[in-house]
mmCIF file of the N, C-alpha and C atoms, coordinates in Angstrom:
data_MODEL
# 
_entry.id   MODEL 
# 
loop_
_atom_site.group_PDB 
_atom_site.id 
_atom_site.type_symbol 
_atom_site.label_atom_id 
_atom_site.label_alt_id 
_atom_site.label_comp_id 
_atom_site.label_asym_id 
_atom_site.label_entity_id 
_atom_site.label_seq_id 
_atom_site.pdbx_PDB_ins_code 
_atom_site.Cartn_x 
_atom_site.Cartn_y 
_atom_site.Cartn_z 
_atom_site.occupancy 
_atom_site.B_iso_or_equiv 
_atom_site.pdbx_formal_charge 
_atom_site.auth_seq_id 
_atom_site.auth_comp_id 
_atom_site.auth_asym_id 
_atom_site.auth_atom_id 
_atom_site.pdbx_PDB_model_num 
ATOM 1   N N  . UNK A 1 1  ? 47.852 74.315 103.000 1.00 0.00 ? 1  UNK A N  1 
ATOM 2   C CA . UNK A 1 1  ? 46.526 73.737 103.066 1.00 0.00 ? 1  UNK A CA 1 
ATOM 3   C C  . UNK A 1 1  ? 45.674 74.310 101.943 1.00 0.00 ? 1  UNK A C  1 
ATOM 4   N N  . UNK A 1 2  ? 44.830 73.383 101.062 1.00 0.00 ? 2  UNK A N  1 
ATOM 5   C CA . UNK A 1 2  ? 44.226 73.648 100.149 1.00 0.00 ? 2  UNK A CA 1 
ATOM 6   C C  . UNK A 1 2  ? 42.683 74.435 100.397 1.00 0.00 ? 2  UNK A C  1 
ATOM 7   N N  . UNK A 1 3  ? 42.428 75.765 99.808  1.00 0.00 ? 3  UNK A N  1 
ATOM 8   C CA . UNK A 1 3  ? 41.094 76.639 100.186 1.00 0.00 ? 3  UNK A CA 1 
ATOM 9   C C  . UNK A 1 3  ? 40.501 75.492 100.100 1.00 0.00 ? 3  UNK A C  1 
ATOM 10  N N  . UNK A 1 4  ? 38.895 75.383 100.685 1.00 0.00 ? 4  UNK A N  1 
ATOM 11  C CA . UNK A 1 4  ? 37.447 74.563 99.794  1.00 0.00 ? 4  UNK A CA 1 
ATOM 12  C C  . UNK A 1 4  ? 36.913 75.533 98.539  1.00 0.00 ? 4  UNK A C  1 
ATOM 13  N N  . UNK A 1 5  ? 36.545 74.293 97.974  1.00 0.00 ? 5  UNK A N  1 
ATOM 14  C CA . UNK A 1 5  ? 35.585 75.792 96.670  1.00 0.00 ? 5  UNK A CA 1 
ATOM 15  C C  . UNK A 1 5  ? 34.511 75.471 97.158  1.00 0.00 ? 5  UNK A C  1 
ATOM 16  N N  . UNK A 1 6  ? 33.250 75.795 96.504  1.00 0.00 ? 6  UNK A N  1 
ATOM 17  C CA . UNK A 1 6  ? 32.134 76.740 97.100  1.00 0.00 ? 6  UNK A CA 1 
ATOM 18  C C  . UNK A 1 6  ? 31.260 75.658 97.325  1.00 0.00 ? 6  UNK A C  1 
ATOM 19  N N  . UNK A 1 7  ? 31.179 74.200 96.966  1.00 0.00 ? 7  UNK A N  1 
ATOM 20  C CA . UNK A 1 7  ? 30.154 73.356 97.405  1.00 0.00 ? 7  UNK A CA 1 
ATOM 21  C C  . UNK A 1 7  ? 31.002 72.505 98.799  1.00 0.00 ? 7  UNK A C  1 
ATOM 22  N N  . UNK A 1 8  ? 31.992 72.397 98.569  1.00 0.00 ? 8  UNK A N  1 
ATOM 23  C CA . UNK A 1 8  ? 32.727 72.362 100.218 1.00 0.00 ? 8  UNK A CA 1 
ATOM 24  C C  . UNK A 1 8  ? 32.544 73.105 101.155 1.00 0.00 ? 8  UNK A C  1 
ATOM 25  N N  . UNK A 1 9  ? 32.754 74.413 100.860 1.00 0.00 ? 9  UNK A N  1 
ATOM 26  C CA . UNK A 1 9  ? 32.574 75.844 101.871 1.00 0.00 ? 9  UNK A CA 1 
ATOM 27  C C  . UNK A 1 9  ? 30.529 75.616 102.420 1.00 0.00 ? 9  UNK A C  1 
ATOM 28  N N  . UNK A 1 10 ? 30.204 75.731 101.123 1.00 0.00 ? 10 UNK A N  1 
ATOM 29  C CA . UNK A 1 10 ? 28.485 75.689 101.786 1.00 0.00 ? 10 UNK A CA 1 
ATOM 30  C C  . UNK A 1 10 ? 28.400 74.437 102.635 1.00 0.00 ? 10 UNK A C  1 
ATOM 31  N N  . UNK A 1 11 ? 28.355 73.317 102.200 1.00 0.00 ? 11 UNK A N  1 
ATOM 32  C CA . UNK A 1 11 ? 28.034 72.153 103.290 1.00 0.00 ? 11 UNK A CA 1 
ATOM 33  C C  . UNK A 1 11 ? 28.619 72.510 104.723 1.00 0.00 ? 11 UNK A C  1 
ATOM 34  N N  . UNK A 1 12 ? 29.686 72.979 104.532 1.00 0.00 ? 12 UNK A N  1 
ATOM 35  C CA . UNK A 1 12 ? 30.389 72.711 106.038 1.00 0.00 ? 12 UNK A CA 1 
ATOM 36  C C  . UNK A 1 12 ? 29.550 74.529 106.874 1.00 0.00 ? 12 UNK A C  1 
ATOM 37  N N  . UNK A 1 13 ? 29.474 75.032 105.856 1.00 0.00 ? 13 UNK A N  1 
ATOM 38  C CA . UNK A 1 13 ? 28.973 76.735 106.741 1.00 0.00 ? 13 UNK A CA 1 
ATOM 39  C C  . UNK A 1 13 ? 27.577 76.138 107.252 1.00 0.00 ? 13 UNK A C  1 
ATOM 40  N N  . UNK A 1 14 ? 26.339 75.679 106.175 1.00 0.00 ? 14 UNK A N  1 
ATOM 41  C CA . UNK A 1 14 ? 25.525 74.777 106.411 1.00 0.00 ? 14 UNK A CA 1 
ATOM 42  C C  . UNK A 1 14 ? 25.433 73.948 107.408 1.00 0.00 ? 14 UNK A C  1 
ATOM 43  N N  . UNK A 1 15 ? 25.858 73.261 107.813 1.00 0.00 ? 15 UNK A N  1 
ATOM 44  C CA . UNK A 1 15 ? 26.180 72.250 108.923 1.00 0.00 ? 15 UNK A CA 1 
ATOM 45  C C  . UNK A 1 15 ? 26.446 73.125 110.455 1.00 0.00 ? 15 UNK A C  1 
ATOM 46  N N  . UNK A 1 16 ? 27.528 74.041 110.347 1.00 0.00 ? 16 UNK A N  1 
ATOM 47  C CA . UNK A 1 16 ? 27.588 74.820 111.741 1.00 0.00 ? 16 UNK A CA 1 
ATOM 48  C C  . UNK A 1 16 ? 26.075 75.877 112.059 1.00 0.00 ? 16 UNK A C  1 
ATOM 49  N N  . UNK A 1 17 ? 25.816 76.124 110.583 1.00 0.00 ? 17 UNK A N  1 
ATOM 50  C CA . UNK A 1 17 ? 24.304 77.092 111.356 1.00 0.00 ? 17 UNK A CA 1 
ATOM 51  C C  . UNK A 1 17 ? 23.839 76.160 111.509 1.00 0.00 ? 17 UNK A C  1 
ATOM 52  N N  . UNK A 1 18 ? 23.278 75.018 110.910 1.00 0.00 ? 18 UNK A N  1 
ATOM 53  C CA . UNK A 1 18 ? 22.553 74.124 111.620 1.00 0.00 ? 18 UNK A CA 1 
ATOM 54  C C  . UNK A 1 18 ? 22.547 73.851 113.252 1.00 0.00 ? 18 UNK A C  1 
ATOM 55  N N  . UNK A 1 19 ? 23.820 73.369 113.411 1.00 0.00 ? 19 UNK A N  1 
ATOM 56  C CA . UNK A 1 19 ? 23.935 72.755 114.692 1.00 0.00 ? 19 UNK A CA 1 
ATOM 57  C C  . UNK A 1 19 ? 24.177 74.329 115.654 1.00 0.00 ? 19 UNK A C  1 
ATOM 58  N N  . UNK A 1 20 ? 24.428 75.416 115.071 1.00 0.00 ? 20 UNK A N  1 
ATOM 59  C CA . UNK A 1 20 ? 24.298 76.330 115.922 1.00 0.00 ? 20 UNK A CA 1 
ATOM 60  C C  . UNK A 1 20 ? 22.490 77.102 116.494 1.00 0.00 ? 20 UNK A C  1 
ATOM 61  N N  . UNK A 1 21 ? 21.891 76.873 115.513 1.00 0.00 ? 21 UNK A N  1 
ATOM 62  C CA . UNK A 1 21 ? 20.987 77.025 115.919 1.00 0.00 ? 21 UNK A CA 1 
ATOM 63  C C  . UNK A 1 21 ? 19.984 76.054 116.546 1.00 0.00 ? 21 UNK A C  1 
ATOM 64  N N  . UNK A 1 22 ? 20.692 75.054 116.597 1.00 0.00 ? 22 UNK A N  1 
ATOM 65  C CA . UNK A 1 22 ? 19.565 74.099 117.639 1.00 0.00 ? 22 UNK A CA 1 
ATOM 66  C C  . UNK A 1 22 ? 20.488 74.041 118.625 1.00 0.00 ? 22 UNK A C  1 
ATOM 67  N N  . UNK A 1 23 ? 21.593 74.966 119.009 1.00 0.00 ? 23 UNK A N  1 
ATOM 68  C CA . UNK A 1 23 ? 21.954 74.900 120.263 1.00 0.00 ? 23 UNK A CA 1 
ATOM 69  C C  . UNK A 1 23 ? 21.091 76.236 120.731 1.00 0.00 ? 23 UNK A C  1 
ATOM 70  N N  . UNK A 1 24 ? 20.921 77.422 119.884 1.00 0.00 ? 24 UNK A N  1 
ATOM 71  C CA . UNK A 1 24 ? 20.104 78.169 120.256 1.00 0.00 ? 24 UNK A CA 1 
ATOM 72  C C  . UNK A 1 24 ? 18.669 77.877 120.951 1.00 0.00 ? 24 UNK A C  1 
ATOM 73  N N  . UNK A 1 25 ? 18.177 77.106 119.994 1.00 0.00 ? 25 UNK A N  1 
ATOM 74  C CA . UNK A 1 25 ? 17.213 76.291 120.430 1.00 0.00 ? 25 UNK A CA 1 
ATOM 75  C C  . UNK A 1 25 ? 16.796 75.410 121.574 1.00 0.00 ? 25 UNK A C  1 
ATOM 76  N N  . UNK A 1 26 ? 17.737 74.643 121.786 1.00 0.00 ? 26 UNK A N  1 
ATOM 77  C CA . UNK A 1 26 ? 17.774 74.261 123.364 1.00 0.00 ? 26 UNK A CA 1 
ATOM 78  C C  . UNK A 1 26 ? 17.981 75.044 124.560 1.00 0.00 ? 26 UNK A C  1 
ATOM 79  N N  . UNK A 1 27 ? 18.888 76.047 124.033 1.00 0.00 ? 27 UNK A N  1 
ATOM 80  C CA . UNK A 1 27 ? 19.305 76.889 125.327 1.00 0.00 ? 27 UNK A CA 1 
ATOM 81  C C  . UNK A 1 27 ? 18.861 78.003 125.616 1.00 0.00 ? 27 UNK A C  1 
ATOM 82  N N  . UNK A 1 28 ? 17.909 78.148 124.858 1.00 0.00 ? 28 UNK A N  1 
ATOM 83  C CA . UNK A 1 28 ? 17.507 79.521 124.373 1.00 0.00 ? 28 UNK A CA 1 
ATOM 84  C C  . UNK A 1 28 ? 17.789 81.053 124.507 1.00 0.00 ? 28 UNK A C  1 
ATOM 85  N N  . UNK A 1 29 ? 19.491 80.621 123.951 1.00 0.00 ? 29 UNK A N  1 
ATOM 86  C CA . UNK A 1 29 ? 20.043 82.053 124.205 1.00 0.00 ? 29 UNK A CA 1 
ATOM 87  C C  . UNK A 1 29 ? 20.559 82.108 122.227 1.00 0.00 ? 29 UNK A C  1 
ATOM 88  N N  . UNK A 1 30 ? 20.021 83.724 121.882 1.00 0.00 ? 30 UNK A N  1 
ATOM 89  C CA . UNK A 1 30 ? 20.055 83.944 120.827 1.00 0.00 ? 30 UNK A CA 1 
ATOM 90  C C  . UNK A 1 30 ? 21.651 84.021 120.454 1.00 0.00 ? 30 UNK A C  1 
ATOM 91  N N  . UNK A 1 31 ? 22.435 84.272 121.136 1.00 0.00 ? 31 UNK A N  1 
ATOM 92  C CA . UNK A 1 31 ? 23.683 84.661 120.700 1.00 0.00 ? 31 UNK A CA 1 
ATOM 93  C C  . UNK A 1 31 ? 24.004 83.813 120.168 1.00 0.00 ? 31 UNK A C  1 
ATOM 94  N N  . UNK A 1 32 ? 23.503 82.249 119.850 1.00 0.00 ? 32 UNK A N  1 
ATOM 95  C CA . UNK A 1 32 ? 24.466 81.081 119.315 1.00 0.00 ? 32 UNK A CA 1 
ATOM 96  C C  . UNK A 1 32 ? 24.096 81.169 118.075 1.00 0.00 ? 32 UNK A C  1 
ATOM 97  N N  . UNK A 1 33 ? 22.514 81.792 117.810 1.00 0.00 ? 33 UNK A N  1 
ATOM 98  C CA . UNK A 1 33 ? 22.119 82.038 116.210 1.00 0.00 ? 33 UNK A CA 1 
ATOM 99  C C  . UNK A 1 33 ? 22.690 82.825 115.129 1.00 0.00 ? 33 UNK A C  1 
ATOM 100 N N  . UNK A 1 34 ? 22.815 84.260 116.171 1.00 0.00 ? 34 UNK A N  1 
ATOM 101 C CA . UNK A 1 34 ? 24.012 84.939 115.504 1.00 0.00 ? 34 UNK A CA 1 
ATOM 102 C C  . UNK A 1 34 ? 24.531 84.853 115.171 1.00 0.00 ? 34 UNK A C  1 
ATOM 103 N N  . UNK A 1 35 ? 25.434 84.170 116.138 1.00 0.00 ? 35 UNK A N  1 
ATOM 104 C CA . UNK A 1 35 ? 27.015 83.696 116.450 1.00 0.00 ? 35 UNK A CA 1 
ATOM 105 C C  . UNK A 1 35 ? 27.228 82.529 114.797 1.00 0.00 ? 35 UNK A C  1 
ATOM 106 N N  . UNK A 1 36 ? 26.196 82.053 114.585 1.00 0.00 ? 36 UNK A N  1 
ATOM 107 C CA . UNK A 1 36 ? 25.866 81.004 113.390 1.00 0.00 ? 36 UNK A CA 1 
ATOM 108 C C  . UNK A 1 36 ? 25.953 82.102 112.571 1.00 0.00 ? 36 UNK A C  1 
ATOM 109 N N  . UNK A 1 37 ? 25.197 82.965 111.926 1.00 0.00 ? 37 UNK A N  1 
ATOM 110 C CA . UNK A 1 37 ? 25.297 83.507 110.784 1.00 0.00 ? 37 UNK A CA 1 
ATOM 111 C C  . UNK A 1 37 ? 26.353 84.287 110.744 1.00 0.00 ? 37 UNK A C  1 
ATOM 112 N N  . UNK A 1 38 ? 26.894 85.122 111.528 1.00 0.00 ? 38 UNK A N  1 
ATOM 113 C CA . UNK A 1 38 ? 27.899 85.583 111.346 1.00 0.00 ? 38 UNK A CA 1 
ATOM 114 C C  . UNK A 1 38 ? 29.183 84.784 110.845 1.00 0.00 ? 38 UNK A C  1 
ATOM 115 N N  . UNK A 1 39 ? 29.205 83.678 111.543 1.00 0.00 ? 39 UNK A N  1 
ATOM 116 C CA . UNK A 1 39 ? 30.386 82.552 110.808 1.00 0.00 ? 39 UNK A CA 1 
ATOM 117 C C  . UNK A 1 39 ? 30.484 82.327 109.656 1.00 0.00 ? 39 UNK A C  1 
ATOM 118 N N  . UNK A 1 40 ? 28.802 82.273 109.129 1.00 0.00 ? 40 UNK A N  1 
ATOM 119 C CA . UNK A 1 40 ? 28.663 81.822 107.660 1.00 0.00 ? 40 UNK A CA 1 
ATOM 120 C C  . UNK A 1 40 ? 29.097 83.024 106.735 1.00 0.00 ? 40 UNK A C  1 
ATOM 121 N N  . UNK A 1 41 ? 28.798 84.074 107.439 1.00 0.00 ? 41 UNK A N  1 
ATOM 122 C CA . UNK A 1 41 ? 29.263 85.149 106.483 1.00 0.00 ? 41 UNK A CA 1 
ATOM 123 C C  . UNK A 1 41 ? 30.837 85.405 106.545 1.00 0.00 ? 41 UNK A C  1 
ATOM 124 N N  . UNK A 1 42 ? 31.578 85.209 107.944 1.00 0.00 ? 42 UNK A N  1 
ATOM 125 C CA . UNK A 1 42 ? 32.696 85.487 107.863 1.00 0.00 ? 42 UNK A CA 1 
ATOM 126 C C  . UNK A 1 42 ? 33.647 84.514 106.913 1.00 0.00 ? 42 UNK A C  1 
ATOM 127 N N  . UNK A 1 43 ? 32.856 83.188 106.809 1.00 0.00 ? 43 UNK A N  1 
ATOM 128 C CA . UNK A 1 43 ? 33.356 82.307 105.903 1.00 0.00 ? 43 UNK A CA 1 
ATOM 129 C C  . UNK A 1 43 ? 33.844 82.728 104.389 1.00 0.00 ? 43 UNK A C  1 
ATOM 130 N N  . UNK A 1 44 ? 32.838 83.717 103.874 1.00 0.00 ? 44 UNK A N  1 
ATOM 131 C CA . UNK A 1 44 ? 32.805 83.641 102.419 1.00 0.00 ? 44 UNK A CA 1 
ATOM 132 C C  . UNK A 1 44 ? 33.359 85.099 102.160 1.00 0.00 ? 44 UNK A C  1 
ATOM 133 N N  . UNK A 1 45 ? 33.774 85.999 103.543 1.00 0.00 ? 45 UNK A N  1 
ATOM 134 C CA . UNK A 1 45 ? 34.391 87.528 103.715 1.00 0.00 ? 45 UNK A CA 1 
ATOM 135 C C  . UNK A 1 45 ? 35.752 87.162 103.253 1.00 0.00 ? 45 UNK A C  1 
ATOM 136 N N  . UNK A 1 46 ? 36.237 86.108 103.950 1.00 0.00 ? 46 UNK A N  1 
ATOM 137 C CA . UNK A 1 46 ? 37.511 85.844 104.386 1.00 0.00 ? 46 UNK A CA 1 
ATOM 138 C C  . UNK A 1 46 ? 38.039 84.917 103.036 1.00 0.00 ? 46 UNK A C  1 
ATOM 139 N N  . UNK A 1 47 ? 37.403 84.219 102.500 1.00 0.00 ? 47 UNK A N  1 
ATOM 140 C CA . UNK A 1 47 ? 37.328 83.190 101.618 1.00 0.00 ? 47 UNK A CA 1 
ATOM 141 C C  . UNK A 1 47 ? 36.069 83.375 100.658 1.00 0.00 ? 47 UNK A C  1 
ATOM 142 N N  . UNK A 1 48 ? 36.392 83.819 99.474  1.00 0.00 ? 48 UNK A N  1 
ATOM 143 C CA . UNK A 1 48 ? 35.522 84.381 98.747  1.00 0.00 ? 48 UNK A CA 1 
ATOM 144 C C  . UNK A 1 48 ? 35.569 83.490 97.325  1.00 0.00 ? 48 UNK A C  1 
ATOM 145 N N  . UNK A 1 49 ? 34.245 82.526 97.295  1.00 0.00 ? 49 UNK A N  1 
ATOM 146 C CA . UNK A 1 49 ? 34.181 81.382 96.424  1.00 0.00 ? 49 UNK A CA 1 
ATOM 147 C C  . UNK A 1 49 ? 32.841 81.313 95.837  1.00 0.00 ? 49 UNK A C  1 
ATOM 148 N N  . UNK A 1 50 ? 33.039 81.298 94.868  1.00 0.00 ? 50 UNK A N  1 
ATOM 149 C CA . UNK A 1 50 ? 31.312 81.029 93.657  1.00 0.00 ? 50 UNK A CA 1 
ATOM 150 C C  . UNK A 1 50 ? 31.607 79.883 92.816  1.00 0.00 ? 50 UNK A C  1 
ATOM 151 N N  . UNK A 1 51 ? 30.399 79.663 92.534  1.00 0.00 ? 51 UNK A N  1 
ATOM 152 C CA . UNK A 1 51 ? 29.934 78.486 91.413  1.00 0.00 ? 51 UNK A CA 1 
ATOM 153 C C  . UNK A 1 51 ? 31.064 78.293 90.572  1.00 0.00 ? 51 UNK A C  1 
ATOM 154 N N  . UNK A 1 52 ? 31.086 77.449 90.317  1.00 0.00 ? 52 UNK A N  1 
ATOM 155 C CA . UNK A 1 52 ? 31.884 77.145 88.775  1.00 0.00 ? 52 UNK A CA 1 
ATOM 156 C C  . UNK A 1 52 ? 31.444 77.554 87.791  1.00 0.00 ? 52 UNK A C  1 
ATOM 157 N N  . UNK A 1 53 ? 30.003 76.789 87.660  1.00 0.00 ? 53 UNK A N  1 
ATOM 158 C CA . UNK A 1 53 ? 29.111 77.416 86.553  1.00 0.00 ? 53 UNK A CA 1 
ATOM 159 C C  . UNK A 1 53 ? 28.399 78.832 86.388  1.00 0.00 ? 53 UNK A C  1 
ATOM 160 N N  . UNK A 1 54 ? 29.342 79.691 87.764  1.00 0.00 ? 54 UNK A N  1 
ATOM 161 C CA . UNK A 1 54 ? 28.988 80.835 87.287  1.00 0.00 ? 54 UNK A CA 1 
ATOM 162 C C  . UNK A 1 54 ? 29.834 82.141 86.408  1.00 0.00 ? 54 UNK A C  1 
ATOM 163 N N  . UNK A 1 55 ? 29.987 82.528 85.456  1.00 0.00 ? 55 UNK A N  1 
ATOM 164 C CA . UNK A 1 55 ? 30.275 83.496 84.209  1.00 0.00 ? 55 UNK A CA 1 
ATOM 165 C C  . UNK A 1 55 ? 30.324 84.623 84.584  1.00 0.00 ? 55 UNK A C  1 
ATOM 166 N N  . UNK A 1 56 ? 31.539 85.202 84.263  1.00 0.00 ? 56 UNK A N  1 
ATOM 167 C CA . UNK A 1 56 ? 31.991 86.473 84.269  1.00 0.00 ? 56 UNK A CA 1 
ATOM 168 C C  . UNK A 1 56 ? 33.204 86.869 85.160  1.00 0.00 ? 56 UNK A C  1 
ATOM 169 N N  . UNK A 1 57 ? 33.513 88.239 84.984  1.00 0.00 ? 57 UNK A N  1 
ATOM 170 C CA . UNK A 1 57 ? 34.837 88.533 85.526  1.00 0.00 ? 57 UNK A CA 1 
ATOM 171 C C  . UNK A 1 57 ? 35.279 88.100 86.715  1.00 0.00 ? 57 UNK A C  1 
ATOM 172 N N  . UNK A 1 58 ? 36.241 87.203 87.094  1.00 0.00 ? 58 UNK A N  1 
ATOM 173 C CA . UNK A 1 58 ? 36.584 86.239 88.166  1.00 0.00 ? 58 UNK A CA 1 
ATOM 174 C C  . UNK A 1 58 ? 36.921 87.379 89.791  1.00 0.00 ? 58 UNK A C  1 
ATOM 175 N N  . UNK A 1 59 ? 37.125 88.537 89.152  1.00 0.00 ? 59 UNK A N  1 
ATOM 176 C CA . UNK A 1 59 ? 37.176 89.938 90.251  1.00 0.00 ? 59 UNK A CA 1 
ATOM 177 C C  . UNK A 1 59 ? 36.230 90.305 90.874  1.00 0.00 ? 59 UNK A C  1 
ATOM 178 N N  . UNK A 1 60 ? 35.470 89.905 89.812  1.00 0.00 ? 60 UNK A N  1 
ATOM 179 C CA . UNK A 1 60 ? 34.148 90.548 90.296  1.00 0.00 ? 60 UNK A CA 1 
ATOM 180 C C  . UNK A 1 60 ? 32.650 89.701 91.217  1.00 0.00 ? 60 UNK A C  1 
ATOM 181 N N  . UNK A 1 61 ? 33.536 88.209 90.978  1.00 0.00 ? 61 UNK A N  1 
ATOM 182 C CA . UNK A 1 61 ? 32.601 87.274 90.929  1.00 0.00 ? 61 UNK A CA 1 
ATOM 183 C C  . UNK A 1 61 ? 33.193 87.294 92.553  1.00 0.00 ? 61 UNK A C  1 
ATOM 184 N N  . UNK A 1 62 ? 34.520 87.189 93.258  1.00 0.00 ? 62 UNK A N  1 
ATOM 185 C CA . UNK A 1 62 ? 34.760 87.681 94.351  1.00 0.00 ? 62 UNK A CA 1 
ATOM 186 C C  . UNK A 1 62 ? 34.402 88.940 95.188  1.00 0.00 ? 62 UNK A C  1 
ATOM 187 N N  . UNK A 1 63 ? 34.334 89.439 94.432  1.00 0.00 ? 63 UNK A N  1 
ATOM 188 C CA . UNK A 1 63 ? 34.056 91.308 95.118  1.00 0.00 ? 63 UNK A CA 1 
ATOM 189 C C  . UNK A 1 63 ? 32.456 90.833 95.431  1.00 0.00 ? 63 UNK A C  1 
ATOM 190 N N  . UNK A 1 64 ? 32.090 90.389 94.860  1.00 0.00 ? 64 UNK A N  1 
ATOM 191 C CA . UNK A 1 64 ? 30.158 90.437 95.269  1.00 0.00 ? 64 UNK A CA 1 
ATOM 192 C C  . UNK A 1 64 ? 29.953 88.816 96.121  1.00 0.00 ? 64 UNK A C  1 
ATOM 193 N N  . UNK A 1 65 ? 30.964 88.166 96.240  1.00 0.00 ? 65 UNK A N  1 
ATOM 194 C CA . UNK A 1 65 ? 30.678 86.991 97.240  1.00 0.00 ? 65 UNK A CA 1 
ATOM 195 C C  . UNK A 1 65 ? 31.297 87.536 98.740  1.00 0.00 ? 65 UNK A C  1 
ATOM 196 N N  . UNK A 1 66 ? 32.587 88.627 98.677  1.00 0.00 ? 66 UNK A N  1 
ATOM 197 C CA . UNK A 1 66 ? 32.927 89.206 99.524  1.00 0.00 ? 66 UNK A CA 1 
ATOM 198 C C  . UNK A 1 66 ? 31.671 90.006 100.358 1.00 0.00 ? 66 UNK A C  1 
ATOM 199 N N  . UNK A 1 67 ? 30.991 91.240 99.464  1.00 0.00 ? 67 UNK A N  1 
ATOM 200 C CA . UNK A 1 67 ? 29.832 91.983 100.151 1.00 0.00 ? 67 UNK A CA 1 
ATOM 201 C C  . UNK A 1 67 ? 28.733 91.127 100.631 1.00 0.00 ? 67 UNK A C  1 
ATOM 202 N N  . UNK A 1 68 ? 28.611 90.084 100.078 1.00 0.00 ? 68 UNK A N  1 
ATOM 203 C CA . UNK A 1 68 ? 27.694 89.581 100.329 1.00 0.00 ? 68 UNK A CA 1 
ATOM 204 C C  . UNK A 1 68 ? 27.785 88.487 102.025 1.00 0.00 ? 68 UNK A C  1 
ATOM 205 N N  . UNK A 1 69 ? 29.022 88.041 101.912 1.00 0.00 ? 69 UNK A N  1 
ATOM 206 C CA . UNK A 1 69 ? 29.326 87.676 103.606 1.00 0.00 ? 69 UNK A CA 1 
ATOM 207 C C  . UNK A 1 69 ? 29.081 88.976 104.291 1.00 0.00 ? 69 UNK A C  1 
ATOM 208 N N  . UNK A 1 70 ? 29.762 89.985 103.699 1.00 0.00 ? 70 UNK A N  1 
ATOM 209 C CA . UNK A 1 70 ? 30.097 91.221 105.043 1.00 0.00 ? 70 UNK A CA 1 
ATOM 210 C C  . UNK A 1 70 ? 28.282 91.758 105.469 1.00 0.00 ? 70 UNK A C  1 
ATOM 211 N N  . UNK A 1 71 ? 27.556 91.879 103.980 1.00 0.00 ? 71 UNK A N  1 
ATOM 212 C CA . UNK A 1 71 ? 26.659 91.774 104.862 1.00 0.00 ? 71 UNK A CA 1 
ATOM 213 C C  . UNK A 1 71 ? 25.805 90.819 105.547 1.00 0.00 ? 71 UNK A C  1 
ATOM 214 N N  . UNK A 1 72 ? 26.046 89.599 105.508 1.00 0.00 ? 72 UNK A N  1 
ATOM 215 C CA . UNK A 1 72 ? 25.486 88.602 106.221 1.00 0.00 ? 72 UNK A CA 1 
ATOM 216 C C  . UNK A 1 72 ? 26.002 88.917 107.860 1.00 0.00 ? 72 UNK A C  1 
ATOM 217 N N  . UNK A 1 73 ? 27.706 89.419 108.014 1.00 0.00 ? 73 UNK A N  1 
ATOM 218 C CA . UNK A 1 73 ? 27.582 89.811 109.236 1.00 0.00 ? 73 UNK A CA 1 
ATOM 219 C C  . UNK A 1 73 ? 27.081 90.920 109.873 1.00 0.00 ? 73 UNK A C  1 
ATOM 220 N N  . UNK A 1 74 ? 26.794 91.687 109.141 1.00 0.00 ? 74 UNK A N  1 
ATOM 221 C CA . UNK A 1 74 ? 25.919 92.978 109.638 1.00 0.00 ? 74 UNK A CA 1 
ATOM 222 C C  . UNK A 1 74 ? 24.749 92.259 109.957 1.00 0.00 ? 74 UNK A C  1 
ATOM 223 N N  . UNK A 1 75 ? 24.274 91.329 109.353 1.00 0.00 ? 75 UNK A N  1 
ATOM 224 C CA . UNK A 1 75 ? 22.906 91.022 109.260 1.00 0.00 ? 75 UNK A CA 1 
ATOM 225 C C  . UNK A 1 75 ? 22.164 90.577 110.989 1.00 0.00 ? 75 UNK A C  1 
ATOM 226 N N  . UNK A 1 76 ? 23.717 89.730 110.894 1.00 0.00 ? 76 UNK A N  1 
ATOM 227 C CA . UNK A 1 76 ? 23.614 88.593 112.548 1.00 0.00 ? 76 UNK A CA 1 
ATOM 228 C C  . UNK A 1 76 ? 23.546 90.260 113.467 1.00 0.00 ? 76 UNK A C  1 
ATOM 229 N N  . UNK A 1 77 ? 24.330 90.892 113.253 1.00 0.00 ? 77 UNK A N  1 
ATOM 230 C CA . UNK A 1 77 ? 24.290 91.906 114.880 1.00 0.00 ? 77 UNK A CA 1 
ATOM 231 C C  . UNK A 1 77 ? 23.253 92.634 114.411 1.00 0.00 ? 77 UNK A C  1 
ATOM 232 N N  . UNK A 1 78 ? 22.530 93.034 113.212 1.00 0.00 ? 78 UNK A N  1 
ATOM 233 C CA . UNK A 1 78 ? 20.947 93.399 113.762 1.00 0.00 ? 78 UNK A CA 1 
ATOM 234 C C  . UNK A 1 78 ? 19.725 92.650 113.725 1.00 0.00 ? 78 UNK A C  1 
ATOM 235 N N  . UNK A 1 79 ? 19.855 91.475 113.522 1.00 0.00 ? 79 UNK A N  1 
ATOM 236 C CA . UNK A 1 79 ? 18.676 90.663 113.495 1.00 0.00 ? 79 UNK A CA 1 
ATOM 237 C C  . UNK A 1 79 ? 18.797 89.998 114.945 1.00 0.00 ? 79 UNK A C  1 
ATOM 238 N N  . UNK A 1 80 ? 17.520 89.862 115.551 1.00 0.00 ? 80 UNK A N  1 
ATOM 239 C CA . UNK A 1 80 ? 17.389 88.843 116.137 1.00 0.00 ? 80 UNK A CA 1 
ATOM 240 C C  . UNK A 1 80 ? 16.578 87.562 116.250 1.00 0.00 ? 80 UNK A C  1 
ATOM 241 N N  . UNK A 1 81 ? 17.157 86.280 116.256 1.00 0.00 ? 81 UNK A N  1 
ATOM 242 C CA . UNK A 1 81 ? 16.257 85.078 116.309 1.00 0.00 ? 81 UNK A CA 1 
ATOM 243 C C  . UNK A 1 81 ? 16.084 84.389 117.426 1.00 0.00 ? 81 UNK A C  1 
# 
């Protein structure tokens, strides 16, 4: 099965926080908001994808899309919405 690159990966991460947080919203239990960002971050932990049009070392351009999910999931278990 073929990865998505990074305007595939956003729409579809996009789309689940969406609809995860208006389940939050209706139900009004925060865990589904979380539960949303954390996905989005585990998305890009696990699967680590940038721009096309973005320049420079292709290692590195992963290593900082990697930190940057991991902390999106730190983010979900201390934030609350």
């Amino acid at each position: 099965m073929k990865k998505p690159d990074f305007k595939t990966q956003m729409c579809i991460m996009i789309t689940i926080l969406i609809i995860l947080f208006a389940v939050s919203t209706v139900t009004k239990i925060e865990f589904f908001s979380n539960a949303g960002t954390f996905i989005y971050g585990l998305a890009f932990f696990i699967n680590p994808v940038y721009p096309k049009s973005a320049s420079g070392n292709h290692k590195t351009l992963e290593r900082t899309s990697r930190i940057c999910g991991f902390i999106l999931m730190l983010f979900s278990f201390i934030a609350k919405f």
